[in-house]
N, CA, C and O atoms as CSV, one atom per row, in Angstrom:
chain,resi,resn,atom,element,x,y,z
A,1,UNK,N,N,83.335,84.019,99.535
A,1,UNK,CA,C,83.764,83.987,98.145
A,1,UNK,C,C,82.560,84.253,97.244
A,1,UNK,O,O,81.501,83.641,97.384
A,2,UNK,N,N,82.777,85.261,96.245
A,2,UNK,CA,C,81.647,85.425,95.207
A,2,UNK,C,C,81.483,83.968,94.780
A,2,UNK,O,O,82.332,83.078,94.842
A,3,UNK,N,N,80.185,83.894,94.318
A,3,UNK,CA,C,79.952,82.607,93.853
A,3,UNK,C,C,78.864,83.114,92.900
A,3,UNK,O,O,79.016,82.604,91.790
A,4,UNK,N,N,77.550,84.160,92.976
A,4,UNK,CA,C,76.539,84.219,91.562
A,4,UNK,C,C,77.020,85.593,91.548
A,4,UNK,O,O,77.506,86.310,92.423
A,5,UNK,N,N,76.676,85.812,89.966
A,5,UNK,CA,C,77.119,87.384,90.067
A,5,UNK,C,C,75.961,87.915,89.956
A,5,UNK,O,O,76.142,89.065,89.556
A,6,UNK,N,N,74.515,87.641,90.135
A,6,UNK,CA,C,73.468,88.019,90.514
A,6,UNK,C,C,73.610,88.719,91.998
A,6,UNK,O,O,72.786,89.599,92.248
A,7,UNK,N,N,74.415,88.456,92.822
A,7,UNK,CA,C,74.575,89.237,93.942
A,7,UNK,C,C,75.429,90.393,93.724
A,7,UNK,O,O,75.190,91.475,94.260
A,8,UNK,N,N,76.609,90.156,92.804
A,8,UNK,CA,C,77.379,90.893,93.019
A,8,UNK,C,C,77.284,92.612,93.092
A,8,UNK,O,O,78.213,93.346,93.427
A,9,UNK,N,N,75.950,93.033,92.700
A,9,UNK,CA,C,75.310,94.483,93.180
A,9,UNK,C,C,75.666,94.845,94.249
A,9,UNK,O,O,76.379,95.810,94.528
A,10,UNK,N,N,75.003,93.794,95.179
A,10,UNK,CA,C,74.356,94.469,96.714
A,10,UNK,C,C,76.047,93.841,96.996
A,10,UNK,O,O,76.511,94.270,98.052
A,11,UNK,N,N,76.544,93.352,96.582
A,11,UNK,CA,C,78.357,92.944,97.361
A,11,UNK,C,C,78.697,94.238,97.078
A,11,UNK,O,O,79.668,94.525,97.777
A,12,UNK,N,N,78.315,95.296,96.285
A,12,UNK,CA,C,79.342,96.470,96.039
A,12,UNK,C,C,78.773,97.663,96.539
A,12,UNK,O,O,79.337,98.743,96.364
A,13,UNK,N,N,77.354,97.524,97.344
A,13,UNK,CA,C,76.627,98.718,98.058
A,13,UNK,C,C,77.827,99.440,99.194
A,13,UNK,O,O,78.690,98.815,99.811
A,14,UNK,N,N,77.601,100.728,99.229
A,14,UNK,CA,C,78.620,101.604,99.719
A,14,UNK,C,C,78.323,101.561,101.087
A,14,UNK,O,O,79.017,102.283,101.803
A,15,UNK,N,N,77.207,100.691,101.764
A,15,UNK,CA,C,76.440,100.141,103.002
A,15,UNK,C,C,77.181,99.315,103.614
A,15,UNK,O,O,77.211,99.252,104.843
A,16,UNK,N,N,77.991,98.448,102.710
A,16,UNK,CA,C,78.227,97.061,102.476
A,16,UNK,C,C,79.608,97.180,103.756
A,16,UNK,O,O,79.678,98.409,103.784
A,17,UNK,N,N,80.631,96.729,104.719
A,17,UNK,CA,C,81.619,96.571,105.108
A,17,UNK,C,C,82.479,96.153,104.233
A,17,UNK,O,O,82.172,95.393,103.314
A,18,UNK,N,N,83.585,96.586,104.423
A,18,UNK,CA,C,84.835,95.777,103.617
A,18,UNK,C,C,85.215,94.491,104.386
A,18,UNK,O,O,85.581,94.371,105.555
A,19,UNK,N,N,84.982,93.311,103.164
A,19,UNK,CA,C,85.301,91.994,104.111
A,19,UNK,C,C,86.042,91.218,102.814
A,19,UNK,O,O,86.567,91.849,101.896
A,20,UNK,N,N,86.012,90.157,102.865
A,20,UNK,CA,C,86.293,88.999,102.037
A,20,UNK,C,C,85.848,89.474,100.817
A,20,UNK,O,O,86.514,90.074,99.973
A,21,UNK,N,N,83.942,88.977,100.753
A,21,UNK,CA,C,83.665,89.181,100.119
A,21,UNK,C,C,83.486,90.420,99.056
A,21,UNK,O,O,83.491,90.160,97.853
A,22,UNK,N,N,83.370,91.412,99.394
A,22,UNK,CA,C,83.568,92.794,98.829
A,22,UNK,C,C,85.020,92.365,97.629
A,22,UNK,O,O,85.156,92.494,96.412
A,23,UNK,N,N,85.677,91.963,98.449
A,23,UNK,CA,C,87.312,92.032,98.194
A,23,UNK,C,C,87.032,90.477,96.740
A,23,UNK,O,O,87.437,90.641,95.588
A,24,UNK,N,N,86.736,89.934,96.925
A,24,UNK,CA,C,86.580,88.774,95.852
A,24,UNK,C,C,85.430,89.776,94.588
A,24,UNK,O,O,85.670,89.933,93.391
A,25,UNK,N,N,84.453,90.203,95.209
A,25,UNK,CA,C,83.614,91.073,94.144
A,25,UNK,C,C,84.830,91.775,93.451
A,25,UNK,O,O,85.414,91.392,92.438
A,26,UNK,N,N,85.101,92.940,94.251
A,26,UNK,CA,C,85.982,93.562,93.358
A,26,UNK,C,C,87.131,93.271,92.199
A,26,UNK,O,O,87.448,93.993,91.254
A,27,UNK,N,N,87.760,91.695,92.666
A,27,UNK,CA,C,88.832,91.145,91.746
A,27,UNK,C,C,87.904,91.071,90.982
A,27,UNK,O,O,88.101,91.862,90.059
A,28,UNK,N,N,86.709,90.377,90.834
A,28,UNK,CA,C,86.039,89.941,89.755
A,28,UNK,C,C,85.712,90.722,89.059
A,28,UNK,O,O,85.606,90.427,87.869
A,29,UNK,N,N,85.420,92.033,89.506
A,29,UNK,CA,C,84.734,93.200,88.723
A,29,UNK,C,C,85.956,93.570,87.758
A,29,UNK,O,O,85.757,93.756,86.558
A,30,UNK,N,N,87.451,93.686,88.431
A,30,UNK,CA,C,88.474,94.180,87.632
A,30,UNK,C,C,88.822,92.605,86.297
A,30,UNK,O,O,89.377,92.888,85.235
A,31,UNK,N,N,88.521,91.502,86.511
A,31,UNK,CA,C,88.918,90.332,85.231
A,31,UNK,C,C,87.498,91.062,84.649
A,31,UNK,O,O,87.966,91.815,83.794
A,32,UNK,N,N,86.374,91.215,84.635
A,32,UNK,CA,C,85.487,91.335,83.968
A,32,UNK,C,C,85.357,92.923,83.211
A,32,UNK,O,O,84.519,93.298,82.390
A,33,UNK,N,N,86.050,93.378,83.573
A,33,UNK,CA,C,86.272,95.367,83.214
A,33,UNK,C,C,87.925,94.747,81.976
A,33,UNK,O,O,87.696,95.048,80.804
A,34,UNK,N,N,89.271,94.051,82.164
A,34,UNK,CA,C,90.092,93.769,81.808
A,34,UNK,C,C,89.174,93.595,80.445
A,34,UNK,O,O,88.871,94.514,79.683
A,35,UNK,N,N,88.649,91.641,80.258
A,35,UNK,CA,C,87.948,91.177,78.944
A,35,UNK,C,C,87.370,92.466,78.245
A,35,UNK,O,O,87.311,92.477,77.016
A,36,UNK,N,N,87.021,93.351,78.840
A,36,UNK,CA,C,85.525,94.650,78.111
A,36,UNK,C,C,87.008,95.646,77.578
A,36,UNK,O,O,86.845,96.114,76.451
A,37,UNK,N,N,88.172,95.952,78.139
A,37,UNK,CA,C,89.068,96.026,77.617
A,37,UNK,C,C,89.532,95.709,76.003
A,37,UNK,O,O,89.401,96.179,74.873
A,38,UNK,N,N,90.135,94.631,76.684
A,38,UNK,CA,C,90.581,93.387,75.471
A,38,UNK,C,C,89.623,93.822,74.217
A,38,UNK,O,O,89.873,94.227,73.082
A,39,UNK,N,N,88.601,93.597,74.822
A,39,UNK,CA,C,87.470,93.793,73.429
A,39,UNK,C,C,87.617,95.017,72.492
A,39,UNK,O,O,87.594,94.872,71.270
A,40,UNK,N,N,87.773,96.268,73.103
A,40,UNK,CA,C,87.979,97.368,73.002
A,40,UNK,C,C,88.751,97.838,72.375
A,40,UNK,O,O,88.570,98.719,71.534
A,41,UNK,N,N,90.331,97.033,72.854
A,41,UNK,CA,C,91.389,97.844,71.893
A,41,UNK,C,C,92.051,96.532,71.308
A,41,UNK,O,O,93.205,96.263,71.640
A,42,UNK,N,N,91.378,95.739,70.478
A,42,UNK,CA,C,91.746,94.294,70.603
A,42,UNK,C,C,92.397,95.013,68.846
A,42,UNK,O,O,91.602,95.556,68.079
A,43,UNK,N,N,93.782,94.874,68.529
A,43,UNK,CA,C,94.686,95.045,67.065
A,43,UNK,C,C,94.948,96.423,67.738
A,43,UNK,O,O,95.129,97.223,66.820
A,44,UNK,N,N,95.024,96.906,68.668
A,44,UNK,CA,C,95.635,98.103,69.222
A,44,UNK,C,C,96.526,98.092,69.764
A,44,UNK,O,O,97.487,98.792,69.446
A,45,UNK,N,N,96.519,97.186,70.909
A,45,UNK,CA,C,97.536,96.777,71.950
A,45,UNK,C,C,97.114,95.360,72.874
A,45,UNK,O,O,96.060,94.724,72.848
A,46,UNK,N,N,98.054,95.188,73.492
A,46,UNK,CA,C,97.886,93.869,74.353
A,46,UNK,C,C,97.268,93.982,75.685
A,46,UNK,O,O,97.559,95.106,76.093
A,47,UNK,N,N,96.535,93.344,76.586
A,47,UNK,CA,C,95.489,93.506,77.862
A,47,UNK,C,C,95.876,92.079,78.121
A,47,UNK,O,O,95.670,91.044,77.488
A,48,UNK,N,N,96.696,92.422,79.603
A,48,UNK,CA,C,96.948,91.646,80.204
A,48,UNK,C,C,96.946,91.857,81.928
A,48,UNK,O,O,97.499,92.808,82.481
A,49,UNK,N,N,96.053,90.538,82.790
A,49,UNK,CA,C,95.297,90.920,84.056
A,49,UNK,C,C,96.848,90.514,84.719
A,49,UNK,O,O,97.455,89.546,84.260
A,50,UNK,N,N,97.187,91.000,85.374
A,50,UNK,CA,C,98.193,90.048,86.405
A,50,UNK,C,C,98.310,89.706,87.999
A,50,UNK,O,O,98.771,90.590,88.721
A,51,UNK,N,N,98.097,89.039,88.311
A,51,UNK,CA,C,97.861,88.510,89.663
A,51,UNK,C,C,99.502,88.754,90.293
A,51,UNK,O,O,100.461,88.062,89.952
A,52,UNK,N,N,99.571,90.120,91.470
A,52,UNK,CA,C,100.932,89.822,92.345
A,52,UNK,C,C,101.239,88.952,92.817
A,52,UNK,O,O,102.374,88.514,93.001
A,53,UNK,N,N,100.144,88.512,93.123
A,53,UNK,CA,C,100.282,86.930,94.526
A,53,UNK,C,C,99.419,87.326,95.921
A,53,UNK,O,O,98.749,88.351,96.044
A,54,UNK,N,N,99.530,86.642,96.588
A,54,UNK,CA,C,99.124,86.746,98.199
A,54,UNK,C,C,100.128,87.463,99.018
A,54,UNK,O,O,101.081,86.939,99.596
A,55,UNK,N,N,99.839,88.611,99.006
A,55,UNK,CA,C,100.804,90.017,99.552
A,55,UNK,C,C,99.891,89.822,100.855
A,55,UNK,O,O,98.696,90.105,100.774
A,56,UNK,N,N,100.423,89.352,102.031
A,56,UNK,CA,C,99.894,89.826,103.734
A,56,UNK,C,C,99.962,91.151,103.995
A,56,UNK,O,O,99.009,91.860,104.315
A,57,UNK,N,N,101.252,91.534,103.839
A,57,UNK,CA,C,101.232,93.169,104.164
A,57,UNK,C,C,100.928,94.255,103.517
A,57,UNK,O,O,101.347,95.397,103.708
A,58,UNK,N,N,99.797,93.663,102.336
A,58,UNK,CA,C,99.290,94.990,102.018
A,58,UNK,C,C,97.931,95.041,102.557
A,58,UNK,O,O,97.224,95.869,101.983
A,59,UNK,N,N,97.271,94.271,103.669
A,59,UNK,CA,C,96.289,94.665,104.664
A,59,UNK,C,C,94.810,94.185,104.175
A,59,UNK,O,O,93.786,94.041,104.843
A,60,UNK,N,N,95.079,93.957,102.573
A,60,UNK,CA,C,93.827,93.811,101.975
A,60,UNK,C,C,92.392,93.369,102.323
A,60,UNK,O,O,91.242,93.709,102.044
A,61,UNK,N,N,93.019,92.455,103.063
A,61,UNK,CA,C,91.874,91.573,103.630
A,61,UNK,C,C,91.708,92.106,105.512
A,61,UNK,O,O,91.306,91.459,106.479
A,62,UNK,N,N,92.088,93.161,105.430
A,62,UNK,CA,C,91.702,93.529,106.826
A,62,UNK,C,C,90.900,93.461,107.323
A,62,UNK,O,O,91.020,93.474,108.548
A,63,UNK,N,N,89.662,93.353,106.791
A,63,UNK,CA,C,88.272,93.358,107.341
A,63,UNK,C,C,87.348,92.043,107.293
A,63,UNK,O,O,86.163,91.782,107.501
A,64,UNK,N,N,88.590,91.304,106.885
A,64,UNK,CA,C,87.990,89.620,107.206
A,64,UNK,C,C,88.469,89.024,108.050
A,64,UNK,O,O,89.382,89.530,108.702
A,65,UNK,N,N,88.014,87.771,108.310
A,65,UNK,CA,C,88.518,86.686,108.879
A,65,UNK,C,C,89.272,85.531,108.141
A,65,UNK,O,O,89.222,84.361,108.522
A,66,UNK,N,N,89.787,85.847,107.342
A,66,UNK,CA,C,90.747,85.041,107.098
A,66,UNK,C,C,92.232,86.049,107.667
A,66,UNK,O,O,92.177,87.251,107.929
A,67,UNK,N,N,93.405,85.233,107.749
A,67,UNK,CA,C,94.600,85.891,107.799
A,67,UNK,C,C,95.962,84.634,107.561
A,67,UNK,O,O,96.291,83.589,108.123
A,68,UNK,N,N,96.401,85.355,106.543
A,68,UNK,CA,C,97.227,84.634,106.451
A,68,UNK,C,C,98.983,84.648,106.612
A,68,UNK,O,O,99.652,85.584,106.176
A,69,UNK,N,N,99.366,83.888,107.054
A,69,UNK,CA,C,100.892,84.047,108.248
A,69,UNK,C,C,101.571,84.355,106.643
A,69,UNK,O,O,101.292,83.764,105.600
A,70,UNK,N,N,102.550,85.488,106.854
A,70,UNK,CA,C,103.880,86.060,106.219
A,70,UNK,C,C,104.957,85.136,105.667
A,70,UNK,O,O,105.805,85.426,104.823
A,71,UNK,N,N,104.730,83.675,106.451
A,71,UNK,CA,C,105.835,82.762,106.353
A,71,UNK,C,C,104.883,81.293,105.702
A,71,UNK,O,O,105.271,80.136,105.866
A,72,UNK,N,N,103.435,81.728,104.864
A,72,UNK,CA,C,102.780,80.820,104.053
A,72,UNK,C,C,103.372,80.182,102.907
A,72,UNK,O,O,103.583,81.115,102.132
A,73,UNK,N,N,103.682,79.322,102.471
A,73,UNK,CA,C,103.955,78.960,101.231
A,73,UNK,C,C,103.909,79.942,100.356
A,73,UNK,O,O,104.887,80.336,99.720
A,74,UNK,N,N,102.603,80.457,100.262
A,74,UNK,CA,C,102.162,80.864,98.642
A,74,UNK,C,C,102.432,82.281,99.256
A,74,UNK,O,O,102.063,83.000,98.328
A,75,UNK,N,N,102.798,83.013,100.126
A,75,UNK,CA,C,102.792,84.485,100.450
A,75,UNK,C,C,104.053,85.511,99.808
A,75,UNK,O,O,105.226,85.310,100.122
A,76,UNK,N,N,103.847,86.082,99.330
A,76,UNK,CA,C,104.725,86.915,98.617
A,76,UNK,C,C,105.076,87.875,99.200
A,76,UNK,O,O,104.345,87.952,100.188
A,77,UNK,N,N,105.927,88.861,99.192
A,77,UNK,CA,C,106.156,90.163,99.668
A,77,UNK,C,C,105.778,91.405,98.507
A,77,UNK,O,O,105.274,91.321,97.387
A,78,UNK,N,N,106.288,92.656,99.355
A,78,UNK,CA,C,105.860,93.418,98.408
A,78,UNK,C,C,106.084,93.741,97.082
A,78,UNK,O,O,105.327,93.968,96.138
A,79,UNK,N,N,108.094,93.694,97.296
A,79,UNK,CA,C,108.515,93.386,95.972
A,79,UNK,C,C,108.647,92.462,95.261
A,79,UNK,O,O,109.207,92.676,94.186
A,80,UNK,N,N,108.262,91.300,95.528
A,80,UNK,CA,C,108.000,89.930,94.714
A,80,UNK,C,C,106.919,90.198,93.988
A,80,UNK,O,O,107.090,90.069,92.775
A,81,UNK,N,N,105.506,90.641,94.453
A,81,UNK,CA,C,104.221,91.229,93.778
A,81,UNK,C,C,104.934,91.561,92.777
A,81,UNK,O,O,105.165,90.876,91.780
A,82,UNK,N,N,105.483,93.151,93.134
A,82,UNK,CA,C,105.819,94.006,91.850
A,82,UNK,C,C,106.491,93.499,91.159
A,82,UNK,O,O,106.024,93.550,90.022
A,83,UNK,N,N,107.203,93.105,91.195
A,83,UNK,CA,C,108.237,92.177,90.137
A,83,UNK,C,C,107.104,90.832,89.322
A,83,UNK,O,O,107.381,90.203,88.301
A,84,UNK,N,N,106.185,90.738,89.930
A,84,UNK,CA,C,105.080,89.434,89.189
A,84,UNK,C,C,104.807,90.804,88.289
A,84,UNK,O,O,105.559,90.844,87.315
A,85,UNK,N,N,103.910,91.925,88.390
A,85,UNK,CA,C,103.100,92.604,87.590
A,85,UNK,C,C,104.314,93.109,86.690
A,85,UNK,O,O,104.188,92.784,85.509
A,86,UNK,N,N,105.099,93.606,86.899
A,86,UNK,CA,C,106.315,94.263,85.839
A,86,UNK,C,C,106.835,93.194,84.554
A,86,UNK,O,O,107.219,93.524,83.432
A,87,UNK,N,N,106.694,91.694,85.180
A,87,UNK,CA,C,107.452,91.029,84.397
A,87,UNK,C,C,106.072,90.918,83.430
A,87,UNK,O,O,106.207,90.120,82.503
A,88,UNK,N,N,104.816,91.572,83.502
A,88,UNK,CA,C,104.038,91.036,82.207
A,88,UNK,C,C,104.706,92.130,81.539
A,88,UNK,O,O,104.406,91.981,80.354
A,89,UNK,N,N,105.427,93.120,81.645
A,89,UNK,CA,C,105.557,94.073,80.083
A,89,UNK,C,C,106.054,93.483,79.692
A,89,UNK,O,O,106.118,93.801,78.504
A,90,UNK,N,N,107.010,91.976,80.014
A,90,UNK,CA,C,107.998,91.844,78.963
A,90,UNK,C,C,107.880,90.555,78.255
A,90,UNK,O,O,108.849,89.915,77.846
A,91,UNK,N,N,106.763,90.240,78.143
A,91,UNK,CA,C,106.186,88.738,78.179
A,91,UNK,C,C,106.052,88.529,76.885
A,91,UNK,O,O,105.233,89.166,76.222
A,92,UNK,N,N,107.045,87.376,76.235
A,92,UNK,CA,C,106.704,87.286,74.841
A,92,UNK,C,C,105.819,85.913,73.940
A,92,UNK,O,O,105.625,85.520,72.789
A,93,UNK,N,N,105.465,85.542,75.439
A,93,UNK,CA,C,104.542,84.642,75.337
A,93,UNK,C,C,103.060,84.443,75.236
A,93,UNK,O,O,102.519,83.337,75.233
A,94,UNK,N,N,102.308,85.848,75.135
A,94,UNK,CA,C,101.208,86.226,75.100
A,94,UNK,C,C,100.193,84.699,74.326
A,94,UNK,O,O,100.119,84.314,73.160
A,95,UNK,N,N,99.676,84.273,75.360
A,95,UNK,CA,C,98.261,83.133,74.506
A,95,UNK,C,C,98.047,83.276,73.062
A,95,UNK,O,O,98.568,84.262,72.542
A,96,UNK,N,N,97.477,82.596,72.429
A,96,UNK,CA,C,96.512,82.596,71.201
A,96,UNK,C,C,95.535,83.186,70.836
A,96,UNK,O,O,95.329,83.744,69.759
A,97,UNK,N,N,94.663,83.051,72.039
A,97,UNK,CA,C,93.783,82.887,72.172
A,97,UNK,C,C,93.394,84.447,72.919
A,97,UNK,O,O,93.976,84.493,74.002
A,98,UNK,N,N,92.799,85.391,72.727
A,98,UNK,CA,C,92.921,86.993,73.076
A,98,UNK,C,C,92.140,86.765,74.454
A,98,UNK,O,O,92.422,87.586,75.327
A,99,UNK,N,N,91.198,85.777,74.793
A,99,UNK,CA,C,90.224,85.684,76.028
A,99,UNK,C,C,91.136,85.316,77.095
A,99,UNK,O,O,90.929,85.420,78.304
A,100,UNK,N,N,92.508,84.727,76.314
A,100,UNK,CA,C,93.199,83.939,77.847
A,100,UNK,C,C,94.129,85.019,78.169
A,100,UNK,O,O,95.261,85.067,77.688
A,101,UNK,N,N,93.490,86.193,79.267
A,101,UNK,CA,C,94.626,87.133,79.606
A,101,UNK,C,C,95.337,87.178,81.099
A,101,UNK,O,O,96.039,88.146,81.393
A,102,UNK,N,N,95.110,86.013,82.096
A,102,UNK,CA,C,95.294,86.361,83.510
A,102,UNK,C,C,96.419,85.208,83.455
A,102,UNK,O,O,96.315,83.997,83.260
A,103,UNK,N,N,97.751,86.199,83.750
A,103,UNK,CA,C,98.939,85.813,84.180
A,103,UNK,C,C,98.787,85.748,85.815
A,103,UNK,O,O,98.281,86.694,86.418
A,104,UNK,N,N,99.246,84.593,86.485
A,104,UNK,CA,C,99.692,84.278,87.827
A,104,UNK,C,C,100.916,84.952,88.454
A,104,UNK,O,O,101.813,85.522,87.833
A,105,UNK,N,N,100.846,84.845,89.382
A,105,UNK,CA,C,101.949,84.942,90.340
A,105,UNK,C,C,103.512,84.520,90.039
A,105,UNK,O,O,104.658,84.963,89.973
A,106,UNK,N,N,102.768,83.423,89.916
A,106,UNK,CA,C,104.199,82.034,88.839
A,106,UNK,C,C,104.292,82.205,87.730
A,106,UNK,O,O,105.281,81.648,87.253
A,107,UNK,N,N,103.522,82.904,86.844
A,107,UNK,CA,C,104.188,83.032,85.570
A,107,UNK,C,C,103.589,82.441,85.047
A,107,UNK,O,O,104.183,82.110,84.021
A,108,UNK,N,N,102.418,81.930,85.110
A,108,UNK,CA,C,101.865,80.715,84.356
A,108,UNK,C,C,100.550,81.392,83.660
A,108,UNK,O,O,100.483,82.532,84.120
A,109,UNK,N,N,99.579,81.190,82.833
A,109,UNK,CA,C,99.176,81.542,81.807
A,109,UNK,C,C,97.618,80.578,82.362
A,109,UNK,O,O,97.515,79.352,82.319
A,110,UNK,N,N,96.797,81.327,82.741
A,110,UNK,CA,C,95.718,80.420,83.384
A,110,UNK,C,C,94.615,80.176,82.317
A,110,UNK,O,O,94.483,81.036,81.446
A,111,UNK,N,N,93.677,78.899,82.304
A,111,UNK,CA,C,93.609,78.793,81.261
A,111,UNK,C,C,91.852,79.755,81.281
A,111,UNK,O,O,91.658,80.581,82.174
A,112,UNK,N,N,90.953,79.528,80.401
A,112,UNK,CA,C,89.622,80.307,80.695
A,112,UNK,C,C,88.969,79.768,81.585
A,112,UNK,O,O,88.458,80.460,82.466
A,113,UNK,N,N,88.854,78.589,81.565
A,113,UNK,CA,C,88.162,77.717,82.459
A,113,UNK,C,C,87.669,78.525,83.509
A,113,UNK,O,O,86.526,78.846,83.835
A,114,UNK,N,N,89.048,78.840,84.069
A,114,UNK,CA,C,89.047,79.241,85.613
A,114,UNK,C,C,88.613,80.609,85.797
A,114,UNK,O,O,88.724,80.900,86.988
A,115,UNK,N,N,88.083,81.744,84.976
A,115,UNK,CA,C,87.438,82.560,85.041
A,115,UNK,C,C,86.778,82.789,84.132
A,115,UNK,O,O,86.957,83.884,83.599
A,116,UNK,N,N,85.628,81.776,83.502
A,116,UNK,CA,C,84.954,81.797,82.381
A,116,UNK,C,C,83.637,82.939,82.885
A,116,UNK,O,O,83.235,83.614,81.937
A,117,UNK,N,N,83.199,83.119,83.732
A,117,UNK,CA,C,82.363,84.016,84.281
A,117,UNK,C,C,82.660,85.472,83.907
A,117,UNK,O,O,81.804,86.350,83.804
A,118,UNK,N,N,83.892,85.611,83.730
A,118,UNK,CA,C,84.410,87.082,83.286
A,118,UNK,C,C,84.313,87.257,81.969
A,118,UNK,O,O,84.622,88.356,81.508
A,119,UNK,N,N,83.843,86.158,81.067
A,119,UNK,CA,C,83.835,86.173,79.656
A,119,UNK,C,C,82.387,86.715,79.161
A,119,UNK,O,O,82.083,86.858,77.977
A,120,UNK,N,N,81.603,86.975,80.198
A,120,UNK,CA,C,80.287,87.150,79.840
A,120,UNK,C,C,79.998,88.637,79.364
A,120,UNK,O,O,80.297,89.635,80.020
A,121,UNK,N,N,79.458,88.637,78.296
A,121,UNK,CA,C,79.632,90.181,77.651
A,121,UNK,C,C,78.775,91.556,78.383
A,121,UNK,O,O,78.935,92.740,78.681
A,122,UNK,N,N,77.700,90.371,78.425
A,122,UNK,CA,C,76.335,90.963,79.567
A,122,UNK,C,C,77.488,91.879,80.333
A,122,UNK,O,O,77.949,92.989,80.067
A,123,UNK,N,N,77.797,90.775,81.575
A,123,UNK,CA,C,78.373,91.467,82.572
A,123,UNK,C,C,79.929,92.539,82.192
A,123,UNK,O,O,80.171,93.539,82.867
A,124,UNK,N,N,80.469,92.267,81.493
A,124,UNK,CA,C,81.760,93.226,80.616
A,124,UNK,C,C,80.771,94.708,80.471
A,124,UNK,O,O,81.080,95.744,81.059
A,125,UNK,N,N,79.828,94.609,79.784
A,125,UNK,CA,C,78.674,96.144,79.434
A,125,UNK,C,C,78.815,96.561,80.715
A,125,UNK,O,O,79.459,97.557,81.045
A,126,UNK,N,N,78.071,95.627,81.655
A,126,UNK,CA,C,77.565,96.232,83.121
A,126,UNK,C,C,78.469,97.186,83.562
A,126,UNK,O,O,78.466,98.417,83.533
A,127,UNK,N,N,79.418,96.163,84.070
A,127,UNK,CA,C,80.548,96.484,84.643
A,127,UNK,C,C,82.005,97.516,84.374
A,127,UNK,O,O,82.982,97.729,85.090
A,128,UNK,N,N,81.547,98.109,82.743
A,128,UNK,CA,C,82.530,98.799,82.529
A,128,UNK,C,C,81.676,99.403,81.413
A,128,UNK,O,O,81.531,98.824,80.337
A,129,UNK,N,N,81.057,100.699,81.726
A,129,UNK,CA,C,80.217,101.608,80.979
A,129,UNK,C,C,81.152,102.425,80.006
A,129,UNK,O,O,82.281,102.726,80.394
A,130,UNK,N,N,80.864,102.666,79.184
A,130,UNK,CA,C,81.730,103.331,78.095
A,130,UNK,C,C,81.432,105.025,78.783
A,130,UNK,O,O,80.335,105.406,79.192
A,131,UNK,N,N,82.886,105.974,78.769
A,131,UNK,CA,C,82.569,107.265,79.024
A,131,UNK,C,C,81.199,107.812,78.536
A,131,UNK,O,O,80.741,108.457,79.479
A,132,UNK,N,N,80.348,107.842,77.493
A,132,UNK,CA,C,79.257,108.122,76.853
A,132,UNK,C,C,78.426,107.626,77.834
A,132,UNK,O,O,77.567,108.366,78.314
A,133,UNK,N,N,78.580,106.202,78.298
A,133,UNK,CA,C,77.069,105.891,79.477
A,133,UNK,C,C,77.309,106.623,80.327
A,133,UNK,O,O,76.367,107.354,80.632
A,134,UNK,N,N,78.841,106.842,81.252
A,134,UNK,CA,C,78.796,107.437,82.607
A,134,UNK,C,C,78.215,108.822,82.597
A,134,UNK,O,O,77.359,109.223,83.386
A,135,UNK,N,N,79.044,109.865,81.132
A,135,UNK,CA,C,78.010,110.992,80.926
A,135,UNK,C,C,76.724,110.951,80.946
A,135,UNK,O,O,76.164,111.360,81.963
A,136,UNK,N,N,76.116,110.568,80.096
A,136,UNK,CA,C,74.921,110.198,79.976
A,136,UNK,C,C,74.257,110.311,81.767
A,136,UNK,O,O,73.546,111.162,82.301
A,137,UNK,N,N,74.861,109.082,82.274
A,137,UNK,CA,C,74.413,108.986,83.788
A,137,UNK,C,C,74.150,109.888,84.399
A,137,UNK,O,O,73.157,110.235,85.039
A,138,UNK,N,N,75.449,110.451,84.115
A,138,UNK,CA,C,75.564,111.614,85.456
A,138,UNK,C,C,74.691,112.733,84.771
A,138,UNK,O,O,74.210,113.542,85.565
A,139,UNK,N,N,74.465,112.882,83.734
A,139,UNK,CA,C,73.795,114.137,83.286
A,139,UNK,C,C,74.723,115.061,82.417
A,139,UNK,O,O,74.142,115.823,81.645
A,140,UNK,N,N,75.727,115.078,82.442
A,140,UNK,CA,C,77.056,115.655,81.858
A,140,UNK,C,C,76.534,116.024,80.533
A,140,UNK,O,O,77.006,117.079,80.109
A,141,UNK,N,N,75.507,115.312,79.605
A,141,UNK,CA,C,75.783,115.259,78.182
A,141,UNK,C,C,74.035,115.062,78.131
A,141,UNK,O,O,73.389,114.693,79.112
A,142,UNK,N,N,73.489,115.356,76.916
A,142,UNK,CA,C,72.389,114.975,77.044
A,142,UNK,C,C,72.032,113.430,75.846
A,142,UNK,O,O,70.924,112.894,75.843
């Protein structure tokens, strides 16, 4: 499990195996790319993260050691996922609060607490370069 995001670089080296961890980097990278969002088109439109659930058969975690049985409590199928992510278009319950955007599985409205790490602006820049940096990068533009 990610735990500093001082690592989270070398978790995303193209060296790296696909495991757990990779797979926890990456959620994190997408709540932390979402907020840099939010920020972005914030009186434009609404940015909302949504969690399918614990889908077994979409393989995700193939390259770890965890595995979890089809017949888990918390395990969803495929169309249960989709039906979690679809039901945010219609959500007229949107927070107060523009930072609280990660809808659950259940429907429930999580609060910041639980991904206050994604609130960090630092890492929002890093992690989600405006087209102008990636040009820039690549050379595209001078």
């Amino acid at each position: 499990m990610l735990t500093i995001p001082v690592t989270l670089e070398n978790e995303m080296l193209a060296s790296v195996d696909t495991d757990e961890q990779v797979y926890s980097a990456t959620k994190f990278i997408q709540l932390v790319s979402t907020q840099w969002w939010r920020r972005q088109l914030y009186g434009k439109c609404e940015i909302v993260a949504v969690s399918p659930g614990l889908i077994p058969q979409t393989g995700l975690l193939r390259g770890s050691n965890f595995q979890m049985p089809a017949d888990h409590p918390d395990a969803k199928t495929v169309p249960e996922g989709a039906q979690s992510v679809l039901r945010a278009f219609t959500r007229d319950d949107l927070p107060e609060d523009p930072e609280q955007l990660f809808l659950t599985s259940w429907g429930e409205w999580w609060p910041k607490d639980v991904y206050g790490l994604a609130l960090d602006k630092n890492l929002q820049e890093k992690w989600s370069p405006s087209q102008e940096a990636i040009e820039r990068e690549e050379g595209v533009t001078p």
